[in-house]
C-alpha positions as CSV (number, residue, x, y, z in Angstrom):
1,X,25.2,-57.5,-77.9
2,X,26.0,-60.5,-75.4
3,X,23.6,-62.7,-77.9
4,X,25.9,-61.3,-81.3
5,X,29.1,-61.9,-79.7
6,X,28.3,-65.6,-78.8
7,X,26.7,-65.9,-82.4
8,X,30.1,-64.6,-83.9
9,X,32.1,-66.9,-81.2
10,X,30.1,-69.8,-82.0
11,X,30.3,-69.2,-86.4
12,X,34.5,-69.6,-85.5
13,X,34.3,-72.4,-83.4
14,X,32.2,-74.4,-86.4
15,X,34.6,-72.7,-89.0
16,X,37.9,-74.3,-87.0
17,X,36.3,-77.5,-86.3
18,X,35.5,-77.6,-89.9
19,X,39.4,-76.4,-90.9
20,X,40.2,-79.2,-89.2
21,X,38.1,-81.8,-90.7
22,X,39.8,-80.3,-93.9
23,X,42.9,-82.7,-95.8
24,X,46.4,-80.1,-95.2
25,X,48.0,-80.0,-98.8
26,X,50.5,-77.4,-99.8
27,X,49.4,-76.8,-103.1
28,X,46.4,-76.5,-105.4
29,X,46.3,-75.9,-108.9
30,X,43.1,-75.5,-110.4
31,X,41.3,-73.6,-113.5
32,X,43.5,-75.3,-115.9
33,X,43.3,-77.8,-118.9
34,X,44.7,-81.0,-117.5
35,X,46.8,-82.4,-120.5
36,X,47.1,-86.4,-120.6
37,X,50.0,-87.1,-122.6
38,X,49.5,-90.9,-123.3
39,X,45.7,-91.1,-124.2
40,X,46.0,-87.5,-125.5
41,X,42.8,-86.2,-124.1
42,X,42.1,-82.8,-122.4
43,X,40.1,-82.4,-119.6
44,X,38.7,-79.1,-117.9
45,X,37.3,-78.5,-113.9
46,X,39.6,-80.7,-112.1
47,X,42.4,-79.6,-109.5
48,X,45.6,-81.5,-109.1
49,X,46.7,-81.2,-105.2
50,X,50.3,-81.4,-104.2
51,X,52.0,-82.4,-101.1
52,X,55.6,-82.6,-100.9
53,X,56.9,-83.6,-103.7
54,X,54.2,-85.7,-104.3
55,X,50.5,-85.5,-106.1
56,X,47.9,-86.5,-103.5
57,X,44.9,-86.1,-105.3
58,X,43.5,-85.1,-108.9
59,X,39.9,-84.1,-107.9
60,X,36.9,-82.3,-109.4
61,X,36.9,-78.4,-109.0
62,X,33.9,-78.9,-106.6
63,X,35.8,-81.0,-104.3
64,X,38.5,-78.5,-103.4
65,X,36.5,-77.8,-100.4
66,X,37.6,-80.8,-98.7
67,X,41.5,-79.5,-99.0
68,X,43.1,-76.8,-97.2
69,X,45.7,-75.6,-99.0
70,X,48.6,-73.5,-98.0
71,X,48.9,-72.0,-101.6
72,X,46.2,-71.8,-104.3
73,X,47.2,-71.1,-107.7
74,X,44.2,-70.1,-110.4
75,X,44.8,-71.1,-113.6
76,X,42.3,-70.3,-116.3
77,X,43.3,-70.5,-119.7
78,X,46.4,-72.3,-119.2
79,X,47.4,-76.1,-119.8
80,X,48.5,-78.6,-117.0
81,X,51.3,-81.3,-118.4
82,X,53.6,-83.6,-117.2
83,X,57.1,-82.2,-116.9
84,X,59.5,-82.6,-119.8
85,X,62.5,-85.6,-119.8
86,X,65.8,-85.0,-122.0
87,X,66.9,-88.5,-121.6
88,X,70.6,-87.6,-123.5
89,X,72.2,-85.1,-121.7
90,X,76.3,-84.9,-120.7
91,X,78.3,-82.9,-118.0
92,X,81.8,-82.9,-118.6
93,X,85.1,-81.2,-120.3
94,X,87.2,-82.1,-116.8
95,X,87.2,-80.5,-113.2
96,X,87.9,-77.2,-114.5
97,X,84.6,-77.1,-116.1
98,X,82.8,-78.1,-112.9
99,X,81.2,-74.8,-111.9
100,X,80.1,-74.4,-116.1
101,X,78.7,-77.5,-115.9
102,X,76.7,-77.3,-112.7
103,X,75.5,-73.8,-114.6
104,X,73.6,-75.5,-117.0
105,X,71.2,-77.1,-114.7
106,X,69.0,-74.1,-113.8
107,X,68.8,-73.7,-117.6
108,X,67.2,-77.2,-117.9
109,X,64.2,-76.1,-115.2
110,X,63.7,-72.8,-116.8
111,X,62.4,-74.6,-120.2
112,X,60.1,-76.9,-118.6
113,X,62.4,-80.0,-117.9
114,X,62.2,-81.5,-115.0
115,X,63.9,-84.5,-115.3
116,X,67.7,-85.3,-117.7
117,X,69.6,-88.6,-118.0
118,X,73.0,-88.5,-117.9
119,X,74.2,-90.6,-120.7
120,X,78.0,-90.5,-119.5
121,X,81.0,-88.0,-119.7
122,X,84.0,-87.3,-117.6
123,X,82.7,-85.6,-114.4
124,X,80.7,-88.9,-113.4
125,X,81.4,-88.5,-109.6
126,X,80.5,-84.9,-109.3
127,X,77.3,-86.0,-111.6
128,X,76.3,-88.9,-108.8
129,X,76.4,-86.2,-106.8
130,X,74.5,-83.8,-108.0
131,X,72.1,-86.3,-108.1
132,X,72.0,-86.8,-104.6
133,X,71.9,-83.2,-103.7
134,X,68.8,-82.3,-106.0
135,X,67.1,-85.4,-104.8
136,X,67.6,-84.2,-100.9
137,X,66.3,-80.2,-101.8
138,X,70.0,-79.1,-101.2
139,X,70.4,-78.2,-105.2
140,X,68.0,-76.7,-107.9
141,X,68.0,-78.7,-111.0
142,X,66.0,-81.4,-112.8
143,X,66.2,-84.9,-110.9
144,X,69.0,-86.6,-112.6
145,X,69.3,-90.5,-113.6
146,X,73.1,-91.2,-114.5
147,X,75.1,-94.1,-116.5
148,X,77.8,-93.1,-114.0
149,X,81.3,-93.7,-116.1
150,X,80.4,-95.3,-119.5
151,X,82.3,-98.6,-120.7
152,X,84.7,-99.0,-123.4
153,X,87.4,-101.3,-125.3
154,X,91.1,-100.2,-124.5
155,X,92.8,-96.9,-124.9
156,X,89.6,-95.0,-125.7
157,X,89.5,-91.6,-127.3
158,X,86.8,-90.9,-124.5
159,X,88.0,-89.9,-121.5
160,X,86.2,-91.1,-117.8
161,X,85.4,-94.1,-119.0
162,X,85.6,-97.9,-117.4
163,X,87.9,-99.7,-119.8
164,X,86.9,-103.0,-120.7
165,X,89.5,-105.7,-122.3
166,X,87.9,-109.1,-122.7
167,X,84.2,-110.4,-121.4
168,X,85.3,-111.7,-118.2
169,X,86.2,-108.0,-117.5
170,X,82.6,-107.1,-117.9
171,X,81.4,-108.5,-114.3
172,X,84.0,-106.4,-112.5
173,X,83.0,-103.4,-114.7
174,X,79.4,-103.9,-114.0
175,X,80.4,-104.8,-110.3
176,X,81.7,-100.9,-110.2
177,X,78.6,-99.6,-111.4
178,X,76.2,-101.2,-109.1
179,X,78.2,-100.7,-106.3
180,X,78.3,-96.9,-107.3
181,X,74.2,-97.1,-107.6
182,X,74.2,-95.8,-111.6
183,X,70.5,-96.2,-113.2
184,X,71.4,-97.8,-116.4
185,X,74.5,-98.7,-118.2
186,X,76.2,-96.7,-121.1
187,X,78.7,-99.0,-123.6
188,X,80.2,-97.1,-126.9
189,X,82.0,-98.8,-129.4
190,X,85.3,-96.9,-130.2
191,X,87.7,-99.7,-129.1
192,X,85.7,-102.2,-127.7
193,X,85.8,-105.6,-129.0
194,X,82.4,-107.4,-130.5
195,X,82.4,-110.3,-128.4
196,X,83.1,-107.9,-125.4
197,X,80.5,-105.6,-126.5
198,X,77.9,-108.2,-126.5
199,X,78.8,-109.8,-123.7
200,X,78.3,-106.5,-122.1
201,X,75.1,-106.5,-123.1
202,X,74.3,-109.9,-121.9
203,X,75.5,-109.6,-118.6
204,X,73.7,-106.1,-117.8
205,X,70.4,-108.0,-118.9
206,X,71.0,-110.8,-116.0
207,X,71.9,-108.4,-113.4
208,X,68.7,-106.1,-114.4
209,X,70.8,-103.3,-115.9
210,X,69.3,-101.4,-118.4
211,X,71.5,-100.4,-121.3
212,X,71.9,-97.9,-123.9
213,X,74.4,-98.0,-126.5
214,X,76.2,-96.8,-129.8
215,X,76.1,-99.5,-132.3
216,X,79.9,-100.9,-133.6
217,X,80.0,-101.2,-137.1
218,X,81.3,-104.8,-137.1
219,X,78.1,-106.2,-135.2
220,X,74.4,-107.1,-137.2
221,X,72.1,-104.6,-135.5
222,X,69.2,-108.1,-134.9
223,X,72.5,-109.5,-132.7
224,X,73.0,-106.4,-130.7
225,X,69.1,-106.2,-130.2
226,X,68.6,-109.8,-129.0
227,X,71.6,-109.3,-126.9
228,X,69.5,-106.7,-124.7
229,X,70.2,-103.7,-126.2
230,X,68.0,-101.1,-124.1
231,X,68.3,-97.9,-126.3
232,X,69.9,-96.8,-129.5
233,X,71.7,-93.5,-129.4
234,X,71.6,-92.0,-132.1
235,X,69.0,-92.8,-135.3
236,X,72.1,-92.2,-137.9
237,X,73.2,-95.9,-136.4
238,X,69.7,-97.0,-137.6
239,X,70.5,-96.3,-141.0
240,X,72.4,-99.6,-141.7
241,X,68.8,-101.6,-140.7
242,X,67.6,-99.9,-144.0
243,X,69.5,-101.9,-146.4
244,X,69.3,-105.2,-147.9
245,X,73.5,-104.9,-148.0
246,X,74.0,-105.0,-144.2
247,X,76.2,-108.3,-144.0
248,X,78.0,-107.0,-146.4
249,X,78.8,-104.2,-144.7
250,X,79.5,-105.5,-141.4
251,X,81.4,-107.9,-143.2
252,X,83.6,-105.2,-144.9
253,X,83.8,-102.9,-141.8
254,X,85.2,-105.9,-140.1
255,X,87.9,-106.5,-142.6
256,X,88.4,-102.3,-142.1
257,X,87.7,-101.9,-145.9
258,X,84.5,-99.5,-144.6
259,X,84.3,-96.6,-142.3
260,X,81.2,-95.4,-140.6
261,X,80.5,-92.8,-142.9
262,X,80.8,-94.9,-146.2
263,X,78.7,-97.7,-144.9
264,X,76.3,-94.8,-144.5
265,X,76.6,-93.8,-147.7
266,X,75.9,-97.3,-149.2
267,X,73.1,-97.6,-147.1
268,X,71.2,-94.6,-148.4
269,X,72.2,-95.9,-151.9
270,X,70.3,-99.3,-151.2
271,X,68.1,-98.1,-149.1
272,X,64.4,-100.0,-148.9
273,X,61.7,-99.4,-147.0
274,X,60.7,-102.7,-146.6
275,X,63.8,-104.0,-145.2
276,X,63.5,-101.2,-142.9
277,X,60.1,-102.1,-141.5
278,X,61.2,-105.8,-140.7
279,X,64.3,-104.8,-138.8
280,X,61.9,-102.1,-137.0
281,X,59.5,-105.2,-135.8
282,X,62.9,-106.9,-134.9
283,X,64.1,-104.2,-132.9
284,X,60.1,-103.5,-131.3
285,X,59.7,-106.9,-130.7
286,X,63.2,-107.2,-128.6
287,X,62.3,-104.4,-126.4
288,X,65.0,-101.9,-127.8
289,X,64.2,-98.1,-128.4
290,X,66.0,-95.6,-129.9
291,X,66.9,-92.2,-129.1
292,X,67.0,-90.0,-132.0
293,X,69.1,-86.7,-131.2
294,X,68.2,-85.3,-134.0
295,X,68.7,-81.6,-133.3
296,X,72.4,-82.1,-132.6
297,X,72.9,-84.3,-135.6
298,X,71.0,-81.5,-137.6
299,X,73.4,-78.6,-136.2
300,X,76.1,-80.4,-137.5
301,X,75.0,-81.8,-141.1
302,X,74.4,-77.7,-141.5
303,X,77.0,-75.8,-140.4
304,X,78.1,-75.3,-143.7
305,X,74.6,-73.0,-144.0
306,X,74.0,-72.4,-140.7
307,X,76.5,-70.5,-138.6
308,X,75.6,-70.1,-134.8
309,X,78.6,-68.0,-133.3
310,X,76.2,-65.1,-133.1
311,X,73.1,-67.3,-131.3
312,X,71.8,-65.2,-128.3
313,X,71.6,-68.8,-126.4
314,X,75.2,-68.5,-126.0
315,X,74.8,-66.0,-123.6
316,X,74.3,-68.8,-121.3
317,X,77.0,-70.8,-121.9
318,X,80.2,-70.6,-120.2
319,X,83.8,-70.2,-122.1
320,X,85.4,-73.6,-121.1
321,X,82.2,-75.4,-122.7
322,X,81.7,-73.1,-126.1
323,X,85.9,-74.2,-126.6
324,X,84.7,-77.5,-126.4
325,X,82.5,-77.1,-129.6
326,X,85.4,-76.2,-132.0
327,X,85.9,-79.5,-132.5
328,X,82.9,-80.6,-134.4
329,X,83.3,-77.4,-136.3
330,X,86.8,-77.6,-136.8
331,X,86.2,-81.1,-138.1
332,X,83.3,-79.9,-140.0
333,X,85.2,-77.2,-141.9
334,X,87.5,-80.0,-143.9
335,X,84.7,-81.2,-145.4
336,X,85.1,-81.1,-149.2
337,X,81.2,-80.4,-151.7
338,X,80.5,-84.0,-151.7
339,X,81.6,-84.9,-147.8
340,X,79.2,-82.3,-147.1
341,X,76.0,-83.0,-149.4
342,X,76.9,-86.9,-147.4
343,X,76.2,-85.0,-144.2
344,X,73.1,-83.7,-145.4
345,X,71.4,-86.8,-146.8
346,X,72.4,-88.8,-143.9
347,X,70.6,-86.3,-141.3
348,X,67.3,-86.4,-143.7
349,X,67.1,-89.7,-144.5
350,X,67.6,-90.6,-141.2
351,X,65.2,-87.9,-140.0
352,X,62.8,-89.5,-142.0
353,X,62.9,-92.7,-140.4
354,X,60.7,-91.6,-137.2
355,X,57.6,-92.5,-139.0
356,X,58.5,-96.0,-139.7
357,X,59.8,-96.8,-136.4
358,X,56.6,-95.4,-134.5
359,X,54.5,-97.5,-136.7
360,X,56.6,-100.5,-136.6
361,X,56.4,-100.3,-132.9
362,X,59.6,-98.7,-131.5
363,X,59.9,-96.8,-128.7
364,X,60.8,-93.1,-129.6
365,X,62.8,-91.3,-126.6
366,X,63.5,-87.6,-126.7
367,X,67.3,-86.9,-126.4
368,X,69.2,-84.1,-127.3
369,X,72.9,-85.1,-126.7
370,X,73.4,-81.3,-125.2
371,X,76.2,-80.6,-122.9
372,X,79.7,-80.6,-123.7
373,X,81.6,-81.1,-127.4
374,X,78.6,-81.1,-129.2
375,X,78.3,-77.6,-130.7
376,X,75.5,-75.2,-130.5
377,X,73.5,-78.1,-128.6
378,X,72.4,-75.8,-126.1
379,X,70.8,-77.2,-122.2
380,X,66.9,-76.2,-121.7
381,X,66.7,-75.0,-125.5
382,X,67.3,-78.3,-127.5
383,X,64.9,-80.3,-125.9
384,X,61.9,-78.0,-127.3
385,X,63.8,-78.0,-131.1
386,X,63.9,-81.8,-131.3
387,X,60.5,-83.0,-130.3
388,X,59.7,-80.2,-132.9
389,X,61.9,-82.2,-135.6
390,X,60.1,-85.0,-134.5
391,X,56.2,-83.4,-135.8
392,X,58.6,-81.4,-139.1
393,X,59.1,-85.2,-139.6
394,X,55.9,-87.1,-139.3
395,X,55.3,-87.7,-135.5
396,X,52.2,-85.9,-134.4
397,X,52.4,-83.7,-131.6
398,X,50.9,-86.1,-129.0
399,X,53.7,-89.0,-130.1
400,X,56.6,-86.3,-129.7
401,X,54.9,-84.8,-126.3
402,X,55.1,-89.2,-125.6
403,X,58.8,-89.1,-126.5
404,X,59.6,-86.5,-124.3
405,X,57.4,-87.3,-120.9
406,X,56.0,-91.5,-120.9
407,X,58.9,-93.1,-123.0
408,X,61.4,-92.0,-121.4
409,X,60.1,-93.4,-117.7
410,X,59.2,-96.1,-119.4
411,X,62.8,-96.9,-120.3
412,X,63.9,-96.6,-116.7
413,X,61.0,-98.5,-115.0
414,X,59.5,-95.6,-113.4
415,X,55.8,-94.7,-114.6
416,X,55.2,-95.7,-111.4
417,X,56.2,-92.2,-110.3
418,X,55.9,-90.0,-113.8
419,X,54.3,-89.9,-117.0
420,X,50.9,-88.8,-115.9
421,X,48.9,-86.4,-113.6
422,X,48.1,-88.9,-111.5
423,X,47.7,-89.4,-107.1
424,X,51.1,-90.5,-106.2
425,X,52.9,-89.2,-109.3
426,X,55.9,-86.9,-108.7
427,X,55.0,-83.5,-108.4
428,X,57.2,-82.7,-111.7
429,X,54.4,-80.1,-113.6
430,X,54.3,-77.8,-116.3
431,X,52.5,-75.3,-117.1
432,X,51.8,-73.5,-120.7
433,X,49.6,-70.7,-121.9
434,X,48.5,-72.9,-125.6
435,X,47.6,-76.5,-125.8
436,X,50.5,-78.9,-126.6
437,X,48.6,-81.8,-128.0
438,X,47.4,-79.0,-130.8
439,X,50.8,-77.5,-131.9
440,X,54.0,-78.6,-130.3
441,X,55.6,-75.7,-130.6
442,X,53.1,-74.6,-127.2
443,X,55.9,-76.4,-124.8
444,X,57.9,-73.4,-125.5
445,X,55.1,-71.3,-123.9
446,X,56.2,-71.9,-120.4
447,X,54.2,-70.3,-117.7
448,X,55.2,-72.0,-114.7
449,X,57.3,-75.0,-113.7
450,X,56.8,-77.1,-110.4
451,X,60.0,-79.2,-110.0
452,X,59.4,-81.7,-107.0
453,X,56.6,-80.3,-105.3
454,X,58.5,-76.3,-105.5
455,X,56.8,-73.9,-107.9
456,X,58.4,-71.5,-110.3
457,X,56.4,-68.9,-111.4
458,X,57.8,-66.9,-114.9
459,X,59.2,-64.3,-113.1
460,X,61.3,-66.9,-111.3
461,X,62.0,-68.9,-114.2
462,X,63.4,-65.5,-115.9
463,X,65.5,-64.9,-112.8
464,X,67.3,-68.6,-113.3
465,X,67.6,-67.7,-116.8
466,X,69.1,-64.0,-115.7
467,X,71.4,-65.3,-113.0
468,X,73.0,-67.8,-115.3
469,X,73.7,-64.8,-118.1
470,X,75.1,-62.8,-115.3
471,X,77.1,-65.5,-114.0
472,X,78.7,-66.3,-117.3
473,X,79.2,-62.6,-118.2
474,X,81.2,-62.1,-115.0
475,X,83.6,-64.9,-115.4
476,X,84.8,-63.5,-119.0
């Protein structure tokens, strides 16, 4: 008995000694199809090792044995990706709205994305610091990069904006926004001067700012893209590269003989293909991209078929932010047979455009434009129904998973830290139950998020979604 006991006590001592020879991690997923979004290749028996909020290791299923993991989650049958980016988001709707607003950021984790960019509203100081809460562990949400306050011409119809008179008025501007730590620089174009607009542009490029941008009517789009233009907001804008008739109408524009929605209309009227693909080139070969938000601009074009008072979604949303939506509809609504069959061909026709612009080279970045005013655009959801628009369109599923997980880091600089499954990536996962690079419509089929290193299983992920409906229900 003396001999078995001092066997036994010997076996643990060897057992400890190798425990301790063994590389602490917190968590290891393993059993799963690791997806790789930018080569689009699958690959099977390896386990991705987490620490933190950090990837440590990506290592072959028979090397777990060197880790000692605090949790180990099996995954067979299920596909390891890259969390999801919505690179167009907006908070806002004024400090009453706060609380509604800060609502919506549990919805964005619960569908996969781990990551929005702020692309400007009125709540910019409560945004910054959200962004500083989620980043320290003291907020759940997807890590946020923000324009801060956006810049505009004088007496703007947007509010929280950085008004902007003249280009020497730009340095201050951009003073502000470094000085407040934004990650890039939103400009739009609803009073802003041309010469101040580009000068903007200009002077974020020297200072290292990134941009992103609406596109004024009275400005070339090859001068706006030289300038420095990051991104393109909105692929409707694109519409006017399309046509051989574009100094004509940025000439008339300029002399107020045009509005936005005419010089659209001429455009699909002289629309050519190949004058699109040489301003695509242009645009690729200046380093600016374009973010489509197509879904939003879909909702809209189709309200006259397509009423969404009764989507189940709203459940989600609070009543200060669905008021905000009557105002596209309202707007909608006065549209006449022919104002409305304009709506429609704009949306397809621009739609159609992704094709060109991934083969001509231009970076596609999934946006939706959800948040505030923009109806039925709805947090978490949208991201899923636009990357989709993107394959109904012509992108295949591995350029609209791109969009939505590499172009978007690209953008900001960081595939340093996201993008990929890779040691010393952030620990921003997703996990599905069907293959993504197969059918796209697999991101919806969400088993688990990891957000920063913290895993949500499905039964979490349905409480955030559950706590939000109750939430909302109770402030009626």
């Amino acid at each position: 008995m003396k001999q078995l006991a001092a066997a036994v006590l010997l076996a643990g001592v060897l057992d400890g000694a190798h425990a301790a020879d063994k590389i602490a991690v917190d968590v290891a997923l393993t059993q799963a199809t690791l997806i790789d979004v930018a080569s689009g290749t699958r690959t099977k028996g390896q386990s991705v090792l987490l620490k933190g909020d950090t990837i440590v290791a990506v290592v072959k299923d028979a090397e777990l044995k060197r880790y000692a993991p605090r949790k180990t989650i099996k995954l067979p049958g299920k596909y390891l990706m890259p969390g999801l980016w919505d690179t167009h988001v907006h908070f806002g709707g004024g400090e009453a709205l706060i609380e509604e607003n800060k609502q919506l950021l549990p919805l964005y984790l619960a569908h996969g994305i781990t990551t929005v960019r702020d692309c400007a509203g009125d709540l910019a100081d409560t945004v910054l610091s959200w962004r500083q809460q989620i980043a320290e562990g003291k907020l759940a949400g997807p890590t946020i990069f923000t324009s801060g306050p956006k810049l505009e011409g004088l007496k703007p119809m947007w509010k929280g904006t950085i008004e902007v008179g003249s280009p020497e008025e730009v340095g201050k501007a951009l003073d502000k926004l470094q000085a407040m730590k934004v990650d890039f620089v939103k400009i739009t174009e609803n009073t802003m001067t041309s010469e101040t607009y580009l000068a903007a542009l200009r002077q974020a490029k020297e200072r290292g700012m990134r941009t992103s941008a609406h596109l004024p009517g009275q400005i070339p789009l090859a001068r706006a893209f030289e300038a420095g233009l990051g991104t393109v907001e909105h692929q409707s804008y694109l519409l006017r590269a399309t046509t051989p008739r574009e100094a004509e109408l940025v000439e008339q524009f300029t002399a107020g003989k045009l509005t936005g929605r005419e010089a659209m209309r001429l455009s699909l009227e002289s629309y050519d293909e190949a004058t699109a693909r040489r301003a695509f080139r242009h645009m690729a070969a200046q380093g600016t991209a374009v973010v489509p938000t197509l879904w939003g601009s879909r909702i809209t074009a189709y309200l006259d078929q397509e009423s969404h008072y009764g989507d189940d979604y709203l459940k989600y949303i609070g009543k200060g932010l669905r008021a905000t939506y009557d105002w596209r509809v309202e707007r909608a609504a006065k549209d006449g047979p022919e104002a409305i069959a304009l709506r429609h061909a704009i949306f397809e026709k621009s739609a159609q455009l992704l094709p060109l612009l991934q083969q001509e080279g231009v970076s596609i970045i999934a946006g939706t434009d959800a948040g505030f005013l923009n109806s039925f655009n709805y947090p978490g959801q949208a991201l899923h129904d636009e990357i989709a628009l993107f394959v109904r369109y012509g992108l295949s599923p591995q350029q609209a998973l791109q969009s939505a997980v590499v172009n978007g880091p690209r953008f900001l600089g960081k595939l340093d830290r996201y993008g990929s499954i890779q040691t010393g990536k952030a620990a921003d996962l997703l996990v599905l139950d069907a293959d993504p690079l197969a059918d796209i419509g697999a991101t919806r089929k969400i088993r688990m998020v990891v957000s920063r290193g913290e895993v949500h299983d499905r039964a979490r992920l349905d409480q955030m979604l559950d706590d939000t409906r109750r939430k909302i229900a109770e402030s009626q």
